[in-house]
RODODREN-472530 format. One record per residue (C-alpha): x, z, y. Coordinates in steps of 0.02 Angstrom, whole numbers. Each point is the difference from the previous one (the first is absolute). Layout:
# RODODREN-472530
<pt><x>X</x><z>Z</z><y>Y</y></pt>
...
//
This chain:
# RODODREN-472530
<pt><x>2434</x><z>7745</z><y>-5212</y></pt>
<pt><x>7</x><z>162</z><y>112</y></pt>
<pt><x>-159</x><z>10</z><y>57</y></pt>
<pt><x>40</x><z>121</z><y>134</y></pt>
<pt><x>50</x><z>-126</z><y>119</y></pt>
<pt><x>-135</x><z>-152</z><y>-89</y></pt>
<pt><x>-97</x><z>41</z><y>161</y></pt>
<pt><x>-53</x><z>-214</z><y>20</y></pt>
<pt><x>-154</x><z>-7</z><y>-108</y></pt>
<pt><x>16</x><z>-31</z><y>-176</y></pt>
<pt><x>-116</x><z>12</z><y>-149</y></pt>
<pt><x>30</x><z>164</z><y>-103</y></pt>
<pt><x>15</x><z>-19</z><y>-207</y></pt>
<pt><x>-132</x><z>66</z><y>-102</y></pt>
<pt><x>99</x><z>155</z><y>-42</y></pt>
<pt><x>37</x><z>41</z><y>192</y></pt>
<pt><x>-175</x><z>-41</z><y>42</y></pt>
<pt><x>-47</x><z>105</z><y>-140</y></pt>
<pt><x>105</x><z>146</z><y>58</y></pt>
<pt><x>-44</x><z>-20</z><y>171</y></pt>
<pt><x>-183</x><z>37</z><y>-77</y></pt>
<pt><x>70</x><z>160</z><y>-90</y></pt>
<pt><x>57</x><z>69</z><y>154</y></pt>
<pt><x>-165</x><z>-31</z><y>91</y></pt>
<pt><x>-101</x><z>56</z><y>-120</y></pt>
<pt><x>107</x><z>158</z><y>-35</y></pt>
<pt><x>-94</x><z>166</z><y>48</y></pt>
<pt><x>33</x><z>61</z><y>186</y></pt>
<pt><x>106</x><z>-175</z><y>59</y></pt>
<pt><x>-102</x><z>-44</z><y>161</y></pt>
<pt><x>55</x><z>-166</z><y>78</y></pt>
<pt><x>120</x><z>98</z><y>114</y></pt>
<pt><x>91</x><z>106</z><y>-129</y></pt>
<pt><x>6</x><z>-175</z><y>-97</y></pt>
<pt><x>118</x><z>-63</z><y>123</y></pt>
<pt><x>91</x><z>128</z><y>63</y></pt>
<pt><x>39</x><z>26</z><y>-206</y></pt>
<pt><x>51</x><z>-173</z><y>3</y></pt>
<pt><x>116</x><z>6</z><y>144</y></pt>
<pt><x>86</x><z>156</z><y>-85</y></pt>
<pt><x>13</x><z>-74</z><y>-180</y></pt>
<pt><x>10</x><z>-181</z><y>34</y></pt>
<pt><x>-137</x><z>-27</z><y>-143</y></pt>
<pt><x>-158</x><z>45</z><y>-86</y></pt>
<pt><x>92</x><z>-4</z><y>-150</y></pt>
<pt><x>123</x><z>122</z><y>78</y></pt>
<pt><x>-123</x><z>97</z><y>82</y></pt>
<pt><x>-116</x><z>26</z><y>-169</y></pt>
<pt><x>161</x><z>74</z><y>-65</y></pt>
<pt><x>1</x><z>130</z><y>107</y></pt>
<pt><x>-163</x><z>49</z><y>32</y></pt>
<pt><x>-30</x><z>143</z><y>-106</y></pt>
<pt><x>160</x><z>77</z><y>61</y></pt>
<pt><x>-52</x><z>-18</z><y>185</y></pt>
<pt><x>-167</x><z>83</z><y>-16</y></pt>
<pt><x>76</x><z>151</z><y>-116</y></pt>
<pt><x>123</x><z>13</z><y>171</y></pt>
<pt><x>-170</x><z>-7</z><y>98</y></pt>
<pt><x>-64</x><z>174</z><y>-100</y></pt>
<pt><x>-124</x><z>-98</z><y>-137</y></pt>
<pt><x>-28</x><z>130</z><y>-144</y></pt>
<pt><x>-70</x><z>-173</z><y>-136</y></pt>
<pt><x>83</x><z>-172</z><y>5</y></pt>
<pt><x>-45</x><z>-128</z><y>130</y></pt>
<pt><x>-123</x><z>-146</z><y>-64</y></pt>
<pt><x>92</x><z>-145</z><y>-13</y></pt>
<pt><x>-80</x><z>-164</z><y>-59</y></pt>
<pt><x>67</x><z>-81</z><y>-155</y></pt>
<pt><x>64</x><z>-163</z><y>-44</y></pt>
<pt><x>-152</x><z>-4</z><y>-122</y></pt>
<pt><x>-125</x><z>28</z><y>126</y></pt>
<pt><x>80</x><z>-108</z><y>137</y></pt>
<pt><x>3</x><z>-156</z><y>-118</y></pt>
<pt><x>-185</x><z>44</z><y>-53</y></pt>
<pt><x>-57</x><z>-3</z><y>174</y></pt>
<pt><x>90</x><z>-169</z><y>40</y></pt>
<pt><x>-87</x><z>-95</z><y>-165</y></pt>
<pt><x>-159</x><z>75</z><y>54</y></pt>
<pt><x>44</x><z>-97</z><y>177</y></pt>
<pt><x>40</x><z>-123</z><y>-71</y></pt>
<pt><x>-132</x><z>-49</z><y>-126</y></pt>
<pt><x>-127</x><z>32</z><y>153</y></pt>
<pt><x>91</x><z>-138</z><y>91</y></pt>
<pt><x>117</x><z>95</z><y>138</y></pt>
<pt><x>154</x><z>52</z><y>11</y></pt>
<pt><x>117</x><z>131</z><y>114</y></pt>
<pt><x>92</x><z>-20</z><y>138</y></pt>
<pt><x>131</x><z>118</z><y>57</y></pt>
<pt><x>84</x><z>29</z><y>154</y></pt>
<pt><x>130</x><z>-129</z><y>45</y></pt>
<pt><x>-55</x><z>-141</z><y>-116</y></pt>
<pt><x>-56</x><z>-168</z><y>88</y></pt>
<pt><x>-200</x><z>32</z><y>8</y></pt>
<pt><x>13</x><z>169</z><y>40</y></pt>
<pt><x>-106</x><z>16</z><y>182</y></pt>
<pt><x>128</x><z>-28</z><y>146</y></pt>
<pt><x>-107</x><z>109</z><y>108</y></pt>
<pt><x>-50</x><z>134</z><y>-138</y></pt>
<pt><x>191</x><z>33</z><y>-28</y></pt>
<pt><x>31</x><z>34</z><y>194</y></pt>
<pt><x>-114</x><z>167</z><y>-21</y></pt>
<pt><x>85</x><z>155</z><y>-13</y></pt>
<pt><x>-83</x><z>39</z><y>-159</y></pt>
<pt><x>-31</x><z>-159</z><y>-98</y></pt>
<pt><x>-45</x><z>-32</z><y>-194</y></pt>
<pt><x>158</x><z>-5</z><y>-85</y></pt>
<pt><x>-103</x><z>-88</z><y>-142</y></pt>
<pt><x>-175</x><z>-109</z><y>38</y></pt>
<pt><x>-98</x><z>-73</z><y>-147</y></pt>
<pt><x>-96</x><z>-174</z><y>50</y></pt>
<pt><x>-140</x><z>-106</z><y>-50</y></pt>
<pt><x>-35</x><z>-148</z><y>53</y></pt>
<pt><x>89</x><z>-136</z><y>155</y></pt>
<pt><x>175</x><z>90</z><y>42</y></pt>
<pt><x>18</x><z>-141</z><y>112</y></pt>
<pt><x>-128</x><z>94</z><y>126</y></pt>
<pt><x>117</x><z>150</z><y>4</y></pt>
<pt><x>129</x><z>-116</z><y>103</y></pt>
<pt><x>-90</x><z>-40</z><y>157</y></pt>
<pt><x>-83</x><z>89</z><y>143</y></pt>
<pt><x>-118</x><z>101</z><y>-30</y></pt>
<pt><x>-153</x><z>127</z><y>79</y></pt>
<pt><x>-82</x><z>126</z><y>-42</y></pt>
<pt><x>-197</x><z>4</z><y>19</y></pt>
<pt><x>-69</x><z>187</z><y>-60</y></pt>
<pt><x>-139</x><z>112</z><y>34</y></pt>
<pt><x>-132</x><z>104</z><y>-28</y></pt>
<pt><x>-86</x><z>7</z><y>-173</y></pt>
<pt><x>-203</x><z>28</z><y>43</y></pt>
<pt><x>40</x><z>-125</z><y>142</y></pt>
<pt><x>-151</x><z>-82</z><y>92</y></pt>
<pt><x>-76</x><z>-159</z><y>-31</y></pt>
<pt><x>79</x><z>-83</z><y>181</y></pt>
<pt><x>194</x><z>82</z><y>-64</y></pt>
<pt><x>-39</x><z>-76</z><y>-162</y></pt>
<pt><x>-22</x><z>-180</z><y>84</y></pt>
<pt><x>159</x><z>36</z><y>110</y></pt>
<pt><x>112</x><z>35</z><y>-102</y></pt>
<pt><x>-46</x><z>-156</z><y>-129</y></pt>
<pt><x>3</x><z>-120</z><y>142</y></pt>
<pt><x>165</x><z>81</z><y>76</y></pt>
<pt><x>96</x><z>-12</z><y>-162</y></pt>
<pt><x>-58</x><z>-183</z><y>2</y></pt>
<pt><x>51</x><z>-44</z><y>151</y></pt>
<pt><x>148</x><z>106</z><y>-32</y></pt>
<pt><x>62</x><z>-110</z><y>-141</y></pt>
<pt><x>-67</x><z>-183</z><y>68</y></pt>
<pt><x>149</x><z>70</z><y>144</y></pt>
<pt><x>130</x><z>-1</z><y>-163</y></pt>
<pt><x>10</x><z>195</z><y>-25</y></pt>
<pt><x>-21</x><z>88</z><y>-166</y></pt>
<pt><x>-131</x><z>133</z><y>16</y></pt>
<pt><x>42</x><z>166</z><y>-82</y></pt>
<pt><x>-133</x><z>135</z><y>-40</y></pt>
<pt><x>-44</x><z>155</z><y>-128</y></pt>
<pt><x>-119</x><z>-86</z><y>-106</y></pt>
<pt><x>-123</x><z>146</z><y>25</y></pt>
<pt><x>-207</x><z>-27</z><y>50</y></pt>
<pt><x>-33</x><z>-54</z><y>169</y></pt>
<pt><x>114</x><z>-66</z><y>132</y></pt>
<pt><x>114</x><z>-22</z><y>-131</y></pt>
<pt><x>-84</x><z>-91</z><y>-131</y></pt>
<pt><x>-57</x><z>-123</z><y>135</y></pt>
<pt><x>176</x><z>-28</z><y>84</y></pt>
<pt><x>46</x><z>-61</z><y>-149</y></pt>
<pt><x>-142</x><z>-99</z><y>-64</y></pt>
<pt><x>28</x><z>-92</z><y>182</y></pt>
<pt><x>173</x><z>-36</z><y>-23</y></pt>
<pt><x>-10</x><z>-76</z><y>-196</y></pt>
<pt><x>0</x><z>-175</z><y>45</y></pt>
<pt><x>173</x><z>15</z><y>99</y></pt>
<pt><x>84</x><z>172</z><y>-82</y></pt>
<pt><x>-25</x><z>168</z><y>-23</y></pt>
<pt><x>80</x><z>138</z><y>-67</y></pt>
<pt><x>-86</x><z>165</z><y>-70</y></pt>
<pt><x>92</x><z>168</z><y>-4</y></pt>
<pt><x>-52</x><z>118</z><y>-157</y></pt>
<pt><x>-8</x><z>190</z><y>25</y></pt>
<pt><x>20</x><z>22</z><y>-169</y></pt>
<pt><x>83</x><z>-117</z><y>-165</y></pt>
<pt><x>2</x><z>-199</z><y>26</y></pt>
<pt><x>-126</x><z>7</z><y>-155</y></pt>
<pt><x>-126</x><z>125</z><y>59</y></pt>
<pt><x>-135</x><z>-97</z><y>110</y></pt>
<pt><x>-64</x><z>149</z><y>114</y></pt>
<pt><x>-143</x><z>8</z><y>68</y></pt>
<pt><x>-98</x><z>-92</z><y>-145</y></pt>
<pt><x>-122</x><z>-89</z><y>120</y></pt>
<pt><x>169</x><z>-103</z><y>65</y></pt>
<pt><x>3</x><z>-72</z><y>-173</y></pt>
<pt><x>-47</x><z>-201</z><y>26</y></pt>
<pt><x>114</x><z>5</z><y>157</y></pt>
<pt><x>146</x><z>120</z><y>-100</y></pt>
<pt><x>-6</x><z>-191</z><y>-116</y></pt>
<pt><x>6</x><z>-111</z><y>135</y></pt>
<pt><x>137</x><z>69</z><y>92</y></pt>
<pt><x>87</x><z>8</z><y>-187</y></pt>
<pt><x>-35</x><z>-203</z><y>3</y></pt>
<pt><x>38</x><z>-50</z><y>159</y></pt>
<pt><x>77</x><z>148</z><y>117</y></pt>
<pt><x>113</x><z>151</z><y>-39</y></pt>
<pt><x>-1</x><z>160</z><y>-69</y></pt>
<pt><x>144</x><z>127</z><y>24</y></pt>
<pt><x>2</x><z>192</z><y>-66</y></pt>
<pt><x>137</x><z>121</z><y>4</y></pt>
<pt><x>-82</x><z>137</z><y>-111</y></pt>
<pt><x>38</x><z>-11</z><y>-181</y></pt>
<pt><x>-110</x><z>-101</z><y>-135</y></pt>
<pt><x>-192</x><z>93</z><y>-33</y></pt>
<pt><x>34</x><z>129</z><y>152</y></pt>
<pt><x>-166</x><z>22</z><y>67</y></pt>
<pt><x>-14</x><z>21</z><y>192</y></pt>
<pt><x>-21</x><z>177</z><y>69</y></pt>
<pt><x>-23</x><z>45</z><y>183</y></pt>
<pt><x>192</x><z>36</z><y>38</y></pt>
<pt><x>65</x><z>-168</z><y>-86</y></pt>
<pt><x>-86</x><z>-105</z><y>149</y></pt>
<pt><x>115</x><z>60</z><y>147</y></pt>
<pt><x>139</x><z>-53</z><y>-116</y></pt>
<pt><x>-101</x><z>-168</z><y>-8</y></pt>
<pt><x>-15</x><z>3</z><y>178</y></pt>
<pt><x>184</x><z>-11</z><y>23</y></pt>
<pt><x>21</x><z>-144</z><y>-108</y></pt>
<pt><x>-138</x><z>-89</z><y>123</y></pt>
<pt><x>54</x><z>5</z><y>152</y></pt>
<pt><x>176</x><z>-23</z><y>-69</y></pt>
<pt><x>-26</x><z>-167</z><y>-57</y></pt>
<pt><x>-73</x><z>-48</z><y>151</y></pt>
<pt><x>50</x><z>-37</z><y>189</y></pt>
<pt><x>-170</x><z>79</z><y>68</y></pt>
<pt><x>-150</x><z>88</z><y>-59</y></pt>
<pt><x>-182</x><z>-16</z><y>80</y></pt>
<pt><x>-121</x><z>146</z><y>-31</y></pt>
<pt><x>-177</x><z>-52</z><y>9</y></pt>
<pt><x>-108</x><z>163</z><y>-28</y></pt>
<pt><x>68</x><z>181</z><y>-64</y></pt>
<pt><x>-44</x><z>157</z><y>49</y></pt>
<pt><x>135</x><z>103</z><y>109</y></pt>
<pt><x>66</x><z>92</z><y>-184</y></pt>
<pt><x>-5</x><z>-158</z><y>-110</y></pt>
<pt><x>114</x><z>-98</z><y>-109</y></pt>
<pt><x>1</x><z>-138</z><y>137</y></pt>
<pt><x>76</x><z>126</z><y>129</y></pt>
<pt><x>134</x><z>37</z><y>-116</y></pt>
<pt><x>50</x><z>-190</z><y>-22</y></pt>
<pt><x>14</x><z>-32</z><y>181</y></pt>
<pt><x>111</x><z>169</z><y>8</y></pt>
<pt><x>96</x><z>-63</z><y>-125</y></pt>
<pt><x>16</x><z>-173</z><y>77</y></pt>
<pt><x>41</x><z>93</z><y>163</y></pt>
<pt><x>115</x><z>88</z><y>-70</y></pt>
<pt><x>87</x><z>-169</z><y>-82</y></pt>
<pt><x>11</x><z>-92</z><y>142</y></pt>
<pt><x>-145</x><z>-107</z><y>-40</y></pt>
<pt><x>-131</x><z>-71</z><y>134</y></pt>
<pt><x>-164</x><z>131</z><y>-3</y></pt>
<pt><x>-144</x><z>-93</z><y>52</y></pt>
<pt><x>-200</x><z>72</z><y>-7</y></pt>
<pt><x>-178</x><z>-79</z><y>16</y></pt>
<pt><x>-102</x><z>99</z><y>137</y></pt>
<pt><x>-173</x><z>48</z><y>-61</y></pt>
<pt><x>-136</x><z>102</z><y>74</y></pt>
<pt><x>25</x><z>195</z><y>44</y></pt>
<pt><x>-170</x><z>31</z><y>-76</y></pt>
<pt><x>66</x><z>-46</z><y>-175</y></pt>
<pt><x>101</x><z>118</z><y>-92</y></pt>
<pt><x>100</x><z>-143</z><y>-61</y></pt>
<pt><x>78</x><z>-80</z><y>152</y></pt>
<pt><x>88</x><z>171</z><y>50</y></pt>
<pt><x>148</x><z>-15</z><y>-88</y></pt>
<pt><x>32</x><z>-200</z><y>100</y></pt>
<pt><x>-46</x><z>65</z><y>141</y></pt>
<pt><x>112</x><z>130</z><y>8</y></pt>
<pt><x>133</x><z>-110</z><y>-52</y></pt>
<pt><x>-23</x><z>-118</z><y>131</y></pt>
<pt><x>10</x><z>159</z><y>116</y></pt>
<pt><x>150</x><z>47</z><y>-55</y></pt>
<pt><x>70</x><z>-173</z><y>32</y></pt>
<pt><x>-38</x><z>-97</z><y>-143</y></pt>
<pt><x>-69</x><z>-188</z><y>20</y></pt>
<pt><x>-177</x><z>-38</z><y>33</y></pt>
<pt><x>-39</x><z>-142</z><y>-123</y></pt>
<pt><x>-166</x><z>-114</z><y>26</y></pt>
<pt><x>66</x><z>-149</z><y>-111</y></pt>
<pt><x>143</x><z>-58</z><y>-89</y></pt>
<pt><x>69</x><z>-81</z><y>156</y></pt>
<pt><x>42</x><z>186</z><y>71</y></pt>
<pt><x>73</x><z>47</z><y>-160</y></pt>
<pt><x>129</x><z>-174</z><y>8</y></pt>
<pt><x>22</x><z>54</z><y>202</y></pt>
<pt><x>57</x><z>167</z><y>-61</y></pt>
<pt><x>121</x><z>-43</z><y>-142</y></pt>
<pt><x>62</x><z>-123</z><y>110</y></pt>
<pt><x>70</x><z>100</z><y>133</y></pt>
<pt><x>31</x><z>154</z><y>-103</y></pt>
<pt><x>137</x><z>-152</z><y>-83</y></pt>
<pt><x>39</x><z>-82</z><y>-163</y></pt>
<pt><x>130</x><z>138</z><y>-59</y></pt>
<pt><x>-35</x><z>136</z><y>-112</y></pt>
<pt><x>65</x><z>142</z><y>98</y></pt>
<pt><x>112</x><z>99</z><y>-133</y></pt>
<pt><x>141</x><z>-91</z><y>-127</y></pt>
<pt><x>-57</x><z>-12</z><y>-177</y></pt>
<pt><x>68</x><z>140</z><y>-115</y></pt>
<pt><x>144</x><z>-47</z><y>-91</y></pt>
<pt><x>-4</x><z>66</z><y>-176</y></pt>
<pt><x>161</x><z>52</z><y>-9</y></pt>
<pt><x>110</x><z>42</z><y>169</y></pt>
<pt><x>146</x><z>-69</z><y>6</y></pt>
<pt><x>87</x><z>142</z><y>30</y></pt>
<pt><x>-88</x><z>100</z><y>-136</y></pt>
<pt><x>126</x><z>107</z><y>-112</y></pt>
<pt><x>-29</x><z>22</z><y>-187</y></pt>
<pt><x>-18</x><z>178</z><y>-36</y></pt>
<pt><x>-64</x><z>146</z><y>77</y></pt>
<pt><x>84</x><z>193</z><y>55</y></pt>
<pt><x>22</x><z>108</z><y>-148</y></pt>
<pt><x>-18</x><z>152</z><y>3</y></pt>
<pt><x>138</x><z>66</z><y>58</y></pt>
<pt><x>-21</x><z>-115</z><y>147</y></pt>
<pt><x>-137</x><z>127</z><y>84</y></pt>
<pt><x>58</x><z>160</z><y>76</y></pt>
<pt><x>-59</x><z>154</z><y>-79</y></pt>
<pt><x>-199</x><z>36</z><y>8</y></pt>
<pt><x>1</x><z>-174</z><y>103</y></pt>
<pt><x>-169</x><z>-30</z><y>-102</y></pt>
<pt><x>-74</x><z>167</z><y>43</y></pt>
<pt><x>52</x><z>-30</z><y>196</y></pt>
<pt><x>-119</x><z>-169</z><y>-2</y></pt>
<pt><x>-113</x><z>82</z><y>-111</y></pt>
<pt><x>-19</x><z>145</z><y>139</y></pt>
<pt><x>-38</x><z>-119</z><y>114</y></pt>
<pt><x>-145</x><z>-86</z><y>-84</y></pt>
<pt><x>-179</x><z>73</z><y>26</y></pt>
<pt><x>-164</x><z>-91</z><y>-28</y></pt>
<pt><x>0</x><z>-69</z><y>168</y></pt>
<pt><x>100</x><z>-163</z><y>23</y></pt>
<pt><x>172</x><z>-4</z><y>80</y></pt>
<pt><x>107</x><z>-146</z><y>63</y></pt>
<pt><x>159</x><z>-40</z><y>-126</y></pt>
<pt><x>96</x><z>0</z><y>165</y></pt>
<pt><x>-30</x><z>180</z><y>42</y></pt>
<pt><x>45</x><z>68</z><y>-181</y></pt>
<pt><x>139</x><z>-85</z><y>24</y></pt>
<pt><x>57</x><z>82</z><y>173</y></pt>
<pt><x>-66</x><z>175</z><y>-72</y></pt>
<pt><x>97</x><z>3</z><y>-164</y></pt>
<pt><x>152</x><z>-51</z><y>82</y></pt>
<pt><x>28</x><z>-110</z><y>-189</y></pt>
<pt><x>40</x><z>-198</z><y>33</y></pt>
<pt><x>-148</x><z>-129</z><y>14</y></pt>
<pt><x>51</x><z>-48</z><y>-175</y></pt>
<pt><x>-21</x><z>177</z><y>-81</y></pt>
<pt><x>-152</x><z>11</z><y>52</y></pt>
<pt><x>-69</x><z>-168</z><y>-63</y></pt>
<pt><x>74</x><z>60</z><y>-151</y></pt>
<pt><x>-99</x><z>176</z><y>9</y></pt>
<pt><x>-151</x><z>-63</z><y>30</y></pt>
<pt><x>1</x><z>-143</z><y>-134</y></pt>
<pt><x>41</x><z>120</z><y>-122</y></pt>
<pt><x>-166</x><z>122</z><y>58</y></pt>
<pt><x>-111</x><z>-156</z><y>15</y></pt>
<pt><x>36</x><z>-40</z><y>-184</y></pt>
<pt><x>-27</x><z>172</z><y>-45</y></pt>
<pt><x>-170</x><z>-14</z><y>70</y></pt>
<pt><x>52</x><z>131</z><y>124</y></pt>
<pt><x>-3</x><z>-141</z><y>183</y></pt>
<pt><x>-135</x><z>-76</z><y>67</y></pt>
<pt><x>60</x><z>-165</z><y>117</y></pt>
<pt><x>-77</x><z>-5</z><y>143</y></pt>
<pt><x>-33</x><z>-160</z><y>154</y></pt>
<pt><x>125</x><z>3</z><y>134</y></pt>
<pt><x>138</x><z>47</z><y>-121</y></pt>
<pt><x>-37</x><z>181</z><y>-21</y></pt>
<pt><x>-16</x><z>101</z><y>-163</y></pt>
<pt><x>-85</x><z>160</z><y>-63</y></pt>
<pt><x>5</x><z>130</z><y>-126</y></pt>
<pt><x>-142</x><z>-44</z><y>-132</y></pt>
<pt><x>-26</x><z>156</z><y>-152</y></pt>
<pt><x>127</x><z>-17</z><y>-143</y></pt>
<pt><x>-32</x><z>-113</z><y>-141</y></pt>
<pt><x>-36</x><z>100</z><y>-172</y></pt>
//
């Protein structure tokens, strides 16, 4: 089968899921540079192959990281004998609305119903040290939420969290991990971390026993309000994690909706200024149905195919790139981020040289990705 035009979902073998794992899990592939690699090579298998070669090109002085077969299949049985399994990209269960994102998972490991990854969904998140009156919100919104037939999505940390999805048990719920699948963060979560095991669903794009540091959760952030067709903040400050979900969701074409609160408390500013910034004031469930109603039924954004159609096996050698082409991109590139569009114009090189330039320096640890499709010079791996 040539799976560069198997676009229709299909389920992948164990050995392509397993390289499709490899690649993910291979040091400096970012969901981005996973696809774009794809679309050059045609597959992971393909792609593995030349990865060493592609970061030398880049300027790496010690060979790239890539994951073994070994380690790949040991991370799978660990999966497996915990009860989940991965999903990747293009496969049947994979999230509709995650793969629409301009950055999603290439590979998702899941516990629990995949059946609740199907339908619509929301989002209910907020602050952590909420108060006692967002507590009781957000439990009784997430009820009312799912008695309406929608899946309620949250973060599975303390506070408006926790009780979104303790409210939406009984009817579906689905908790996002900022670390591995099997690492139940915080500890206090732990009778609800089994219950959503039993009856709800538990999704985690970080590798097995990665414990959650401060910059995995805007990563887990993404995956949120990806999955879902709106997100409803009830209590965050103006800097918190919650802000950066409804950016996110903002930025994905996804319905940003907010609970007002009082301007005395700390914890209603970052709502409030979302609902002055045009977000939707939410009071009940009702308001959140109104919203998603007229904001339509249709994801805006077309899934991600795994493989373009047009893709062609290969990439430039060499010899392809005018001389000190590298350098010329390389010049270019300073710590502050710069749209791919205007390195293109600047270098006077094709669209496709440059891809190819900066793939190579983001493998060599040398690019930093950046939102809004820019990039930026990051210091040289060792």
């Amino acid at each position: 089968m040539n799976v560069l035009h198997a676009n229709e979902p299909r389920t992948l073998t164990e050995a392509e899921r397993l390289d499709w794992l490899r690649l993910a899990r291979s040091e400096n592939v970012g969901p981005i540079t996973f696809f774009a690699l794809l679309a050059r090579f045609g597959t992971p298998s393909a792609v593995l192959d030349a990865l060493p070669a592609l970061a030398r090109r880049g300027g790496r002085r010690r060979p790239i990281k890539v994951c073994s077969r070994a380690a790949a299949e040991r991370e799978a049985e660990a999966l497996d004998r915990l009860g989940g399994h991965l999903i990747a990209l293009g496969e049947p269960a994979y999230p509709p609305a995650l793969a629409a994102i301009d950055d999603p998972p290439p590979v998702i490991a899941l516990r629990g119903r995949a059946d609740l990854l199907a339908g619509d969904s929301v989002a209910v998140v907020g602050a952590r040290n909420a108060s006692a009156n967002g507590l009781h919100f957000a439990e009784r919104l997430a009820t009312d939420l799912g008695a309406a037939g929608l899946t309620v999505v949250s973060g599975m940390a303390r506070g408006i969290d926790a009780r979104a999805h303790a409210g939406a048990l009984p009817t579906g719920t689905v908790a996002i991990m900022g670390g591995g699948i099997d690492v139940l963060y915080p500890k206090e979560n732990r009778a609800l971390f089994e219950k959503l095991l039993a009856e709800g669903t538990v999704v985690a794009e970080a590798p097995l026993g990665t414990v959650p540091i401060g910059r995995h959760f805007p990563r887990r952030n993404r995956i949120i309000a990806g999955l879902c067709r709106g997100v409803v903040i009830v209590e965050g400050a103006a800097r918190s994690g919650s802000l950066i979900t409804a950016r996110l969701a903002l930025e994905q074409g996804r319905e940003v909706m907010a609970v007002p609160g009082s301007p005395l408390d700390p914890r209603a500013s970052g709502p409030n200024r979302l609902i002055r910034q045009g977000a939707t004031l939410v009071e009940s469930a009702d308001h959140v149905l109104e919203a998603l109603a007229e904001g339509g039924r249709q994801i805006l954004g077309e899934p991600r195919k795994p493989w373009p159609e047009d893709a062609a096996p290969g990439a430039p050698e060499d010899d392809d790139a005018p001389a000190n082409a590298r350098d010329t991109v390389t010049a270019l590139l300073g710590p502050s981020p710069v749209p791919v569009d205007m390195l293109v114009r600047q270098s006077r090189l094709t669209p496709a040289m440059v891809a190819t330039i900066l793939l190579e320096l983001e493998l060599a640890g040398r690019l930093e990705r950046q939102p809004g499709n820019r990039v930026s010079l990051s210091r040289p791996a060792a």
